[in-house]
N, C-alpha and C positions, 0 to 999 in steps of 0.2 A: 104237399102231402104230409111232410115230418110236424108242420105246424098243428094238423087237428084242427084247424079252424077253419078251414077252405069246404065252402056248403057249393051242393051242384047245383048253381044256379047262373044265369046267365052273365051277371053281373060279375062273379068269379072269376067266370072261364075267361072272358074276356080280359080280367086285370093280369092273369095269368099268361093268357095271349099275347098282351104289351110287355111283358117283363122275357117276355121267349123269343118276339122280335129285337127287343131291346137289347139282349146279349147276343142271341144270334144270328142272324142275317144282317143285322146294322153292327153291333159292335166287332164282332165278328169279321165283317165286311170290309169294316175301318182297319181294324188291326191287317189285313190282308191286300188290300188297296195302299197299304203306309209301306207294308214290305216290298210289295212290287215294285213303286215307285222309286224306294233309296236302294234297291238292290235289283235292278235290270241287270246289271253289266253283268254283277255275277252269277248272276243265272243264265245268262247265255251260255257258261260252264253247267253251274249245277241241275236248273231245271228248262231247257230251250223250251218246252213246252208252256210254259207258262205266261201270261196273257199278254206282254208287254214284247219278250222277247220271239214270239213265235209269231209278232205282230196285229194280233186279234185285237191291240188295246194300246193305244200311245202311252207316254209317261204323263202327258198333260191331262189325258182324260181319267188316267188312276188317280193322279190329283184332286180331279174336279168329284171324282166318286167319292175319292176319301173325305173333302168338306161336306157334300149332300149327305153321306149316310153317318159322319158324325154329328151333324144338326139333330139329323132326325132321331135320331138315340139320346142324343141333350133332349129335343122336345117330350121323345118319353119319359124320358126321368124327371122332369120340372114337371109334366102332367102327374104323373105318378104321385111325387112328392108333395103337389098340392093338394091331391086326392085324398092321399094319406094322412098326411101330416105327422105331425108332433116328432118322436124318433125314430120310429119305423119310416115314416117319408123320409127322414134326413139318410136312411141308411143305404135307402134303397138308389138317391138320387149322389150320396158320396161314391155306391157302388162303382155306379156308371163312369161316374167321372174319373175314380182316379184308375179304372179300367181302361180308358179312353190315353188317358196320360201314358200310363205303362207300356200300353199297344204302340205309342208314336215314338218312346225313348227307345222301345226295344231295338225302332229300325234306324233311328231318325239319328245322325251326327247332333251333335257331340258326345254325346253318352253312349248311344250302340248300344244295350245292353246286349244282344246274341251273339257281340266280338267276344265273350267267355261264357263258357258254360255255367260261372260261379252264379252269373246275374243272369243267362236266359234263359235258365229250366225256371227257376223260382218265377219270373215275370210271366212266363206263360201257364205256370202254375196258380198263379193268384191271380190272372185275368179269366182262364177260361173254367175254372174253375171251384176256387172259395170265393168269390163275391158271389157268385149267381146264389149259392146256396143261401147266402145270407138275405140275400133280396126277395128271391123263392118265400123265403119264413117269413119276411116281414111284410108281405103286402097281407097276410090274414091276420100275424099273431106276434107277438112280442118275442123272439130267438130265444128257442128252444134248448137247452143247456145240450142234448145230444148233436143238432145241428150244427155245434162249433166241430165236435168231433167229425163228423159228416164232410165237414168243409176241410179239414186238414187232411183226412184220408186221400179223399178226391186232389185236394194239392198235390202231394205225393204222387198219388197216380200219374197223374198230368205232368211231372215230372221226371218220373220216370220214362213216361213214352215220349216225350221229347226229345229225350237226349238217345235214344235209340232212331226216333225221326232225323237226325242229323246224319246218320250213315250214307243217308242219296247226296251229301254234300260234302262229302268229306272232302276229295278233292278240290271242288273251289274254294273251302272253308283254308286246305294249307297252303295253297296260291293266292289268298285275300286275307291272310294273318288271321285267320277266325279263330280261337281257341275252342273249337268245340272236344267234345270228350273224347269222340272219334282218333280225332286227329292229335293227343296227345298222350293217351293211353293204348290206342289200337282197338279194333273192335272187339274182339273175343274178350278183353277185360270189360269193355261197354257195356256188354252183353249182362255178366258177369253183375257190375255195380248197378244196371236198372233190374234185373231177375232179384236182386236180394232187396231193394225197395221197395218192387213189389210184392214181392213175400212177406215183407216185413207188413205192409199194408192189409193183405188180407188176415194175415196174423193177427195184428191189432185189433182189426175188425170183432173179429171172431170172440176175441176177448170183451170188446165193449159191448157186444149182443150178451155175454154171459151174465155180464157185470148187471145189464139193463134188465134182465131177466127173459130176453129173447132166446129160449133152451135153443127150442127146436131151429132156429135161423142160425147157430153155429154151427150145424152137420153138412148146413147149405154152403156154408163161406168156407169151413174146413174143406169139403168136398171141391169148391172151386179151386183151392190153392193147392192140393194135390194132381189136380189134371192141370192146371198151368205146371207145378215142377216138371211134371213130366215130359209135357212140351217144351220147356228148357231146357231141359238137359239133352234131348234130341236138338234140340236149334244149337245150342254152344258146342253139340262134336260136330253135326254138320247142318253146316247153317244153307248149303244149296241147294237140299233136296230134303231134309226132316220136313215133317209134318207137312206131304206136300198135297194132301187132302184137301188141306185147306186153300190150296191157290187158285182151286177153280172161286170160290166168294169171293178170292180178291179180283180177278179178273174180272168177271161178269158178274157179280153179285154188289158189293163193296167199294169198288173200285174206283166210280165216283165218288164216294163221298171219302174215304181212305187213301186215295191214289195209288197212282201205280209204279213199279220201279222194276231196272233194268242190273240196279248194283245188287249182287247177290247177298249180302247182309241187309239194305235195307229190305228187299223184298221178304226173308223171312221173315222182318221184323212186322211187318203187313200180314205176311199167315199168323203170327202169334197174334198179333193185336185184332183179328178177326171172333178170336176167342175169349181172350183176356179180358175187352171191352163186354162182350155178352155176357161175360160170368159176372163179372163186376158189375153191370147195369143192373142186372136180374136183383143181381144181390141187394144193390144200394134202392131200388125200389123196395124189395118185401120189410129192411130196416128202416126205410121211410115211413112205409104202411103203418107196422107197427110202432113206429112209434105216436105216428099222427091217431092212431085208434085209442091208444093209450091215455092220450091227452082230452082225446073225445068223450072216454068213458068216464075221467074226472080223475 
């Protein structure tokens, strides 16, 4: 959309299609199937529910998923890249790959990257979210100077809700030496350092829209980051019952695709990020918009 070059045509929709499976259901997939498979045992603590230990899925068959749906993510991105060509192909089919890489150090010995918070906010920062953007722009258009921006916000973001994601594991992260934020700071300062990243982010935001000359899309982005303070500041005095409007979406609304949780920090962290994500999506769409109209008009 931020590119301006993407025409409704069937041709489009389709390359767009391949680049939507290609991060997420396959890449996605991989990265999720990689964790399963090097982290069963401790999820028998942290999540029993989950596919391997609640037995719905052997450790050999997450294996065998994680090489079929890494192939098939390599085949789209060599498709892609041929399709493409010249730099935009190279960037679209670097994307995938070193996304593929990152998703298997983060689980996989000897590296680990999610044994410290230093290395596995930023990795799941830069897998699930700054390449896509960059690939996004480059199957129509040559990277659009705002999309770098674009891609560093949403990093952030994706960082920040990660390391609040770690609250369901805290305990088998400090029975498995896992350094996560949780387990070394406590929650309520966790809490504490991803609410001011995020703030920080729709902050930025808000600025780059002025800078770009999107007036009216700062009242939007200002407005979303006053109703999140406000939800944090209710989550961080009481984090088991604030905003608990919101726990019907995580239940029965969200819930599949957000999960669910039993530890009373992570599960606020799931009523905030029901809203958080919506204000943020909305947003990072109508700045997309306008920028891709921008581009369109010349």
């Amino acid at each position: 959309m931020a590119s301006g070059a993407m025409q409704a045509t069937v041709q489009d929709y389709l390359l767009l299609l391949a680049v939507f499976l290609m991060f997420g259901p396959l890449g996605t997939g991989f990265s999720q199937s990689i964790n399963d498979y090097f982290d069963h045992e401790l999820d028998r603590i942290n999540e029993p529910t989950r596919p391997i230990p609640s037995g719905r899925l052997s450790a050999a068959e997450a294996a065998w998923n994680s090489v079929v749906v890494c192939l098939l993510a390599l085949g789209i991105g060599v498709a892609l890249w041929s399709y493409i060509g010249g730099t935009r192909g190279l960037i679209i089919l670097g994307s995938i790959v070193a996304g593929l890489i990152v998703a298997y150090i983060y689980s996989a010995p000897p590296l680990k990257l999610k044994k410290n918070i230093i290395t596995s906010a930023p990795a799941v920062g830069f897998s699930y979210s700054f390449i896509t953007w960059f690939s996004a722009n480059a199957l129509f258009s040559e990277i659009r100077p705002e999309v770098y921006w674009l891609s560093i916000l949403n990093f952030f973001m994706a960082v920040a809700l990660i390391i609040m994601n770690d609250f369901k594991s805290a305990e088998g992260d400090k029975e498995g030496g896992l350094k996560s934020l949780t387990v070394m700071i406590g929650a309520k300062n966790t809490f504490l350092v991803a609410f001011v990243i995020i703030d920080l982010v729709f902050l930025v935001f808000a600025v780059l829209e002025f800078v770009w000359g999107f007036y009216y899309l700062v009242f939007f982005m200002l407005g979303g980051l006053a109703l999140n303070i406000y939800m944090q500041v209710k989550l961080h005095r009481d984090p088991k019952s604030s905003i608990s409007f919101l726990q019907h979406a995580v239940n029965d609304g969200f819930g599949n695709a957000i999960g669910q949780s039993d530890v009373a920090e992570h599960n606020a962290f799931l009523r905030f990020q029901v809203a958080n994500n919506i204000l943020f999506l909305v947003n990072n769409l109508m700045a997309a918009g306008a920028i891709g109209l921008k581009y369109m008009q010349g």
